[in-house]
C-alpha positions as CSV (number, residue, x, y, z in Angstrom):
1,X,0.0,0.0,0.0
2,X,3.0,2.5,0.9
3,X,4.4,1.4,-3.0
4,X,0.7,2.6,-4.0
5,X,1.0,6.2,-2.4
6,X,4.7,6.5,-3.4
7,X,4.0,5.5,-6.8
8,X,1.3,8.3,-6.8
9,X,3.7,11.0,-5.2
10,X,6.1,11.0,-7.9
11,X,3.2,10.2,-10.7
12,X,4.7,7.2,-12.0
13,X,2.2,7.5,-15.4
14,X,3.6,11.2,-16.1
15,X,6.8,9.6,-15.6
16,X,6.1,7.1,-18.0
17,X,5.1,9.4,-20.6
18,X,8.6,11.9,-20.2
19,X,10.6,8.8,-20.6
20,X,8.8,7.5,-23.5
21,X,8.9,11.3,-25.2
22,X,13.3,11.0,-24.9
23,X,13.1,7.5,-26.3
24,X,11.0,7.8,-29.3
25,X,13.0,11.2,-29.8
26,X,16.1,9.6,-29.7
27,X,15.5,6.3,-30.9
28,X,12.3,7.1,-33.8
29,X,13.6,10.7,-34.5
30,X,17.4,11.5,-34.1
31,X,18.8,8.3,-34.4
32,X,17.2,7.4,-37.8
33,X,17.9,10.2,-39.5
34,X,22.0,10.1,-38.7
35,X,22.2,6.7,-39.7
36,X,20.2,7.9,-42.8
37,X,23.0,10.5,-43.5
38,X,25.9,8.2,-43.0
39,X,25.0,5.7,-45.0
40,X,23.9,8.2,-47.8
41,X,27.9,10.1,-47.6
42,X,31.0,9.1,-48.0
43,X,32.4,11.2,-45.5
44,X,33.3,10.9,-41.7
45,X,30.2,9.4,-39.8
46,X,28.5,11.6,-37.7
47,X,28.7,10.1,-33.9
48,X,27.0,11.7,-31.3
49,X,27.9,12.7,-28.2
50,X,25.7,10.4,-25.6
51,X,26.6,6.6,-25.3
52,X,23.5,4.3,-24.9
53,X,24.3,4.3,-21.4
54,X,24.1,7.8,-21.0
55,X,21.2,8.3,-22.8
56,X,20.0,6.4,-20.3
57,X,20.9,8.4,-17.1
58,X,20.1,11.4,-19.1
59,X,16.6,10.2,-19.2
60,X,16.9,9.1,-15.7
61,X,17.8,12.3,-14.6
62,X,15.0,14.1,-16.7
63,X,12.8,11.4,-14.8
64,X,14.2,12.4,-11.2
65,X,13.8,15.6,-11.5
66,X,10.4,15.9,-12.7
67,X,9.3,12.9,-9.6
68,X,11.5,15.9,-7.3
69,X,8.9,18.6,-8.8
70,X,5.9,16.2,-7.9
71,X,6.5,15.5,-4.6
72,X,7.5,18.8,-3.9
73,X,4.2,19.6,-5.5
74,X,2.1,17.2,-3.4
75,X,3.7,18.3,-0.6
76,X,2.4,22.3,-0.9
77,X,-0.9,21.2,-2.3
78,X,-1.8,19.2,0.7
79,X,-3.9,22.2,2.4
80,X,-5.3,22.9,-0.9
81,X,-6.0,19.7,-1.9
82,X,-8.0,19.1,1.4
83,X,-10.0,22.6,1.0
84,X,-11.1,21.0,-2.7
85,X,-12.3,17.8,-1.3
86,X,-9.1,16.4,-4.0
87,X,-8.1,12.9,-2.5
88,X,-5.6,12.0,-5.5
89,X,-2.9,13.9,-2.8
90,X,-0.9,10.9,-1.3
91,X,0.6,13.0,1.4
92,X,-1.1,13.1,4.7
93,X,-2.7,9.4,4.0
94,X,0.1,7.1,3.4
95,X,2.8,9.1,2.6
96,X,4.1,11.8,5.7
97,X,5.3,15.2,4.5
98,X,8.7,14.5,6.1
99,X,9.1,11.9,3.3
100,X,7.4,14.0,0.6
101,X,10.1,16.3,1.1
102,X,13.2,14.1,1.5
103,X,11.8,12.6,-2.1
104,X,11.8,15.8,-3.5
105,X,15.7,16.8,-2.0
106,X,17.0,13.3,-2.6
107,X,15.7,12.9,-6.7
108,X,16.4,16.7,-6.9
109,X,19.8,16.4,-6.0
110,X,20.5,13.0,-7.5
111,X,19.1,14.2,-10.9
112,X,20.9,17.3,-11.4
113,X,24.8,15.2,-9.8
114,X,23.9,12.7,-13.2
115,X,23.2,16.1,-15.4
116,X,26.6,17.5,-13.8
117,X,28.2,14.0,-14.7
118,X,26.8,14.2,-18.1
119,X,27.8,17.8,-19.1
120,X,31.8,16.7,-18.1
121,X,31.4,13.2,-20.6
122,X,30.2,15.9,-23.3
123,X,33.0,18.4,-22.3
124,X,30.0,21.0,-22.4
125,X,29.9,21.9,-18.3
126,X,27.3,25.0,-18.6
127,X,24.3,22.8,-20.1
128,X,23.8,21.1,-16.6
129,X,22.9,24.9,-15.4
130,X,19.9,23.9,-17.5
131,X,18.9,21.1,-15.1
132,X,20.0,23.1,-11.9
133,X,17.6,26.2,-13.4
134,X,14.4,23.3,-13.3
135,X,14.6,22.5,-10.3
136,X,15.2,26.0,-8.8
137,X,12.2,26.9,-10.7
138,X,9.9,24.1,-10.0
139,X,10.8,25.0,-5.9
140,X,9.5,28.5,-6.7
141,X,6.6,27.5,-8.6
142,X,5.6,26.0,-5.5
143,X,6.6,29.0,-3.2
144,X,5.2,32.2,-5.2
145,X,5.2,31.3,-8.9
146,X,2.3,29.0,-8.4
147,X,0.1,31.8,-6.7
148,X,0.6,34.3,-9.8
149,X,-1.8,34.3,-12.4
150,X,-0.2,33.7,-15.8
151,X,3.3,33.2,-14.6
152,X,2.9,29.9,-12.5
153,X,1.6,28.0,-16.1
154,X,4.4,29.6,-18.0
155,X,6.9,28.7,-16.0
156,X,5.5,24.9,-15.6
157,X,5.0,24.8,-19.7
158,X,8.4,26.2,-20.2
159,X,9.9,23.5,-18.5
160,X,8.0,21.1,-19.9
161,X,9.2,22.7,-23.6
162,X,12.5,23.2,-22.4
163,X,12.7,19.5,-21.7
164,X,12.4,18.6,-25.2
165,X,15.7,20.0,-26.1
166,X,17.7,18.4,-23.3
167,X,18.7,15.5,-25.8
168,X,19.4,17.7,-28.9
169,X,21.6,20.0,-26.2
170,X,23.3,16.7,-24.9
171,X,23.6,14.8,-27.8
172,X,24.1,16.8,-31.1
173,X,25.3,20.4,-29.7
174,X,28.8,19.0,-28.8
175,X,29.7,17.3,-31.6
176,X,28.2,20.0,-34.4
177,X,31.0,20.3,-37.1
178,X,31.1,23.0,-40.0
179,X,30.4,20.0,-42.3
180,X,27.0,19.2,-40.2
181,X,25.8,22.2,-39.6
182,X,22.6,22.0,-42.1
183,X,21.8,18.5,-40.9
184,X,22.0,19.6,-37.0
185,X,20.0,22.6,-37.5
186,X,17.5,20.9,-39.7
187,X,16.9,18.7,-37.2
188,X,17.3,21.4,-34.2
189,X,14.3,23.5,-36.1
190,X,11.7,20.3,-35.8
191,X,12.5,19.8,-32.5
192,X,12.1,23.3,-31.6
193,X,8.5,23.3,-33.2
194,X,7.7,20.4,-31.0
195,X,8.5,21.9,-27.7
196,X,6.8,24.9,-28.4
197,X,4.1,22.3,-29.4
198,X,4.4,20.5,-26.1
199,X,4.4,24.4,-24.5
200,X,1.6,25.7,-25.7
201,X,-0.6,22.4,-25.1
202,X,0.8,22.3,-21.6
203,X,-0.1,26.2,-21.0
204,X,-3.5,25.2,-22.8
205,X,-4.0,22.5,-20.4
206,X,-3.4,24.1,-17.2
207,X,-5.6,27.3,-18.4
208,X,-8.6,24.7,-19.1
209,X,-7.7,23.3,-15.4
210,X,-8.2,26.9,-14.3
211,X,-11.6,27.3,-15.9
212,X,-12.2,23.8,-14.8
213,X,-11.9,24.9,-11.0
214,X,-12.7,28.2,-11.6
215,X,-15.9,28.1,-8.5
216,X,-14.2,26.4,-6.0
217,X,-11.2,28.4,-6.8
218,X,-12.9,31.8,-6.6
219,X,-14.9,30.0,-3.3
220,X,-11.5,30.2,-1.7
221,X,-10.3,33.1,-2.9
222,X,-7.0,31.9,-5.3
223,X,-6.0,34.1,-8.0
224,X,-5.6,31.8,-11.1
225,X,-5.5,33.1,-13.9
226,X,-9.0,32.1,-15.0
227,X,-9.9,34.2,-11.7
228,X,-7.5,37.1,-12.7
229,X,-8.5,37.2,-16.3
230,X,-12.0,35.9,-16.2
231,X,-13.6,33.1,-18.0
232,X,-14.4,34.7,-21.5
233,X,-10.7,36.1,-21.7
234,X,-8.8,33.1,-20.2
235,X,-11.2,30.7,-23.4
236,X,-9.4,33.0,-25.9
237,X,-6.2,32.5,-24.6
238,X,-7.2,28.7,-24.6
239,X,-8.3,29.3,-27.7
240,X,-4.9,31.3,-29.0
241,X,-2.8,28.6,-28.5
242,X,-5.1,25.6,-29.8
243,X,-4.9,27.6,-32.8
244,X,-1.1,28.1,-32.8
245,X,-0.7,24.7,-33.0
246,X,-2.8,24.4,-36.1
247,X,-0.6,27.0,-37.6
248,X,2.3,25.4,-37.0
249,X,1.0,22.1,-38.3
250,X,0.0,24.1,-41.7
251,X,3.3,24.9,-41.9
252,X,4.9,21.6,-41.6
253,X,2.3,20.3,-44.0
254,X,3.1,22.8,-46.6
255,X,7.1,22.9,-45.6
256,X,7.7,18.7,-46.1
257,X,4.5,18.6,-48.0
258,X,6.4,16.9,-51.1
259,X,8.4,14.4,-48.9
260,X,5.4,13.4,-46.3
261,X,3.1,10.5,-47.0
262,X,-0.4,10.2,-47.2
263,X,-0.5,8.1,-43.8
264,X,1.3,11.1,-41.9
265,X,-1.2,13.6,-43.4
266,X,-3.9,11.3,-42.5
267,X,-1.9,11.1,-39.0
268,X,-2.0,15.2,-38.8
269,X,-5.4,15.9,-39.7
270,X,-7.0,13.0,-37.2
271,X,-5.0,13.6,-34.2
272,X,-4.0,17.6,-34.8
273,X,-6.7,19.3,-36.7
274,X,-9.8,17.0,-36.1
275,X,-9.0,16.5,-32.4
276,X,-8.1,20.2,-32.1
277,X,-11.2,21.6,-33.8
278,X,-13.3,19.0,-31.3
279,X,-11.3,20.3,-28.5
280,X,-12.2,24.2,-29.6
281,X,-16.3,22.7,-29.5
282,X,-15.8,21.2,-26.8
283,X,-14.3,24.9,-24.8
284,X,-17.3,26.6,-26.1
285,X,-19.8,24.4,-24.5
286,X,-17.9,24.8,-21.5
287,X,-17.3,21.2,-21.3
288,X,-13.7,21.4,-19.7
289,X,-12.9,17.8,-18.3
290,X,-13.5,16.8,-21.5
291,X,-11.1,19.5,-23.5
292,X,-8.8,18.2,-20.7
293,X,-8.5,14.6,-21.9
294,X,-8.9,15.6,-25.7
295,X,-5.7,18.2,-24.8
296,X,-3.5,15.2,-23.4
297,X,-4.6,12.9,-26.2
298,X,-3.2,15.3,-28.8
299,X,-0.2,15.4,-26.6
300,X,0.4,11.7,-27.0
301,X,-0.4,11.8,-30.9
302,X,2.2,14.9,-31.0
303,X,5.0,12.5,-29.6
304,X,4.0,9.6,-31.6
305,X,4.4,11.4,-34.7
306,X,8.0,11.2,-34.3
307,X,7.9,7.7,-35.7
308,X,5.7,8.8,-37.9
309,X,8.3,11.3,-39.5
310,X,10.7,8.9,-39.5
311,X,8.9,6.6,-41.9
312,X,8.0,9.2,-43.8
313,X,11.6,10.0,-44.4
314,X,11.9,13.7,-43.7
């Protein structure tokens, strides 16, 4: 039963999904397309800078220090979560605070010593600030950040788009040569649309979570930014970024448009326009637990795409 709260603590499923986001980058995205290139040229292979192994502890380090942010996060929602009638808070049942925190110190500190180790093995010491900079911010999300209207979900969104460019930092930045330079920063670019993807469905999310608590919220007197902004105005926001991301999948249609199948097109306007379009009915009838799950589902077809790219050779 202790497993069962611990587990819950550090959110073993969002834990699941981070690891699963490097892997299919590395292994269905990055990967792929170097070995593509190599065999394709006759000069020097490209070799990147992260063995298998620490690939590996870079994801377990991504993986720590995101558990460190949820216990942490557990452990200052407690009050909260109790003045919401919320039980999904494991702390104050089977887990104690004392240990909430000591997870949150302990994966904290272990996650950003393997980022530390990391930056040496790629001779690149200043991208662990990187790591060191999460955690700090996840700590004052908690403290102030969280408290803020607008600035609490930007700084959780950032990370979460940041974190997408922890393997491209890692594993190409180091070993980019004059000679590589187009292929690096061809791949850098689609990487880069995908976080701010990733960003903009995470800042969408937690606005919809807002509007989603908006009475018990305002009951209690919070100032989220649903509160701070009202309803209509935080929809549009909502409403802004759903359609950013339909912008940005135009352009990727129209930019690989000759070298993309007809299953990734069919992939893209299922799971991004369809979906998002449902998602944009769904916030007008106020239906937000169910533009909730439709914004998480897009966020699992976003990642899946990866290998979708990749056999679309682009």
């Amino acid at each position: 039963m202790v497993l069962i709260h611990f587990l819950k603590l550090i959110r073993l499923l969002d834990l699941i999904f981070i690891a699963s986001t490097l892997f299919i980058l590395k292994h269905a995205f990055i990967n792929p397309i170097i070995t593509t290139y190599n065999s394709e040229t006759s000069s020097l292979p490209i070799v990147t800078a992260l063995s298998e192994i620490e690939f590996l502890f870079m994801v377990l380090s991504s993986c720590l220090i995101a558990a460190g942010g949820f216990a942490i996060n557990n452990y200052f929602d407690i009050k909260n979560d109790d003045l919401l009638n919320l039980d999904h808070n494991p702390v104050g049942k089977g887990i104690t605070r004392r240990v909430a925190m000591l997870t949150h110190i302990l994966f904290s500190i272990t996650g950003i010593a393997i980022a530390i180790y990391l930056s040496f093995s790629v001779a690149q010491i200043k991208l662990s600030l990187i790591q060191i900079a999460m955690v700090l911010i996840l700590w004052q999300y908690n403290l102030s950040f969280k408290k803020q209207p607008l600035i609490g979900n930007f700084m959780i969104s950032l990370i979460v788009g940041i974190g997408m460019l922890l393997i491209p930092l890692y594993d190409l930045f180091p070993v980019i040569a004059l000679d590589f330079q187009d292929l690096f920063l061809e791949i850098f670019k689609i990487i880069i649309v995908y976080a701010y993807c990733l960003f903009a469905l995470t800042f969408t999310y937690l606005l919809i979570k807002d509007l989603n608590n908006f009475k018990k919220d305002k009951e209690l007197q919070y100032n989220t930014t649903a509160i701070f902004l009202g309803k209509e105005k935080t929809k549009y926001l909502s409403i802004i970024f759903i359609c950013s991301l339909l912008a940005i999948t135009s352009y990727i249609m129209f930019r690989f448009n000759s070298s993309l199948n007809i299953y990734i097109k069919l992939y893209a306007f299922i799971n991004v326009y369809i979906v998002s379009l449902y998602s944009l009915y769904l916030l007008n009838k106020s239906e937000y637990q169910k533009v909730l799950l439709v914004v998480k589902g897009i966020m699992i077809a976003i990642i899946f795409s990866f290998i979708m790219l990749h056999y679309s050779n682009v």
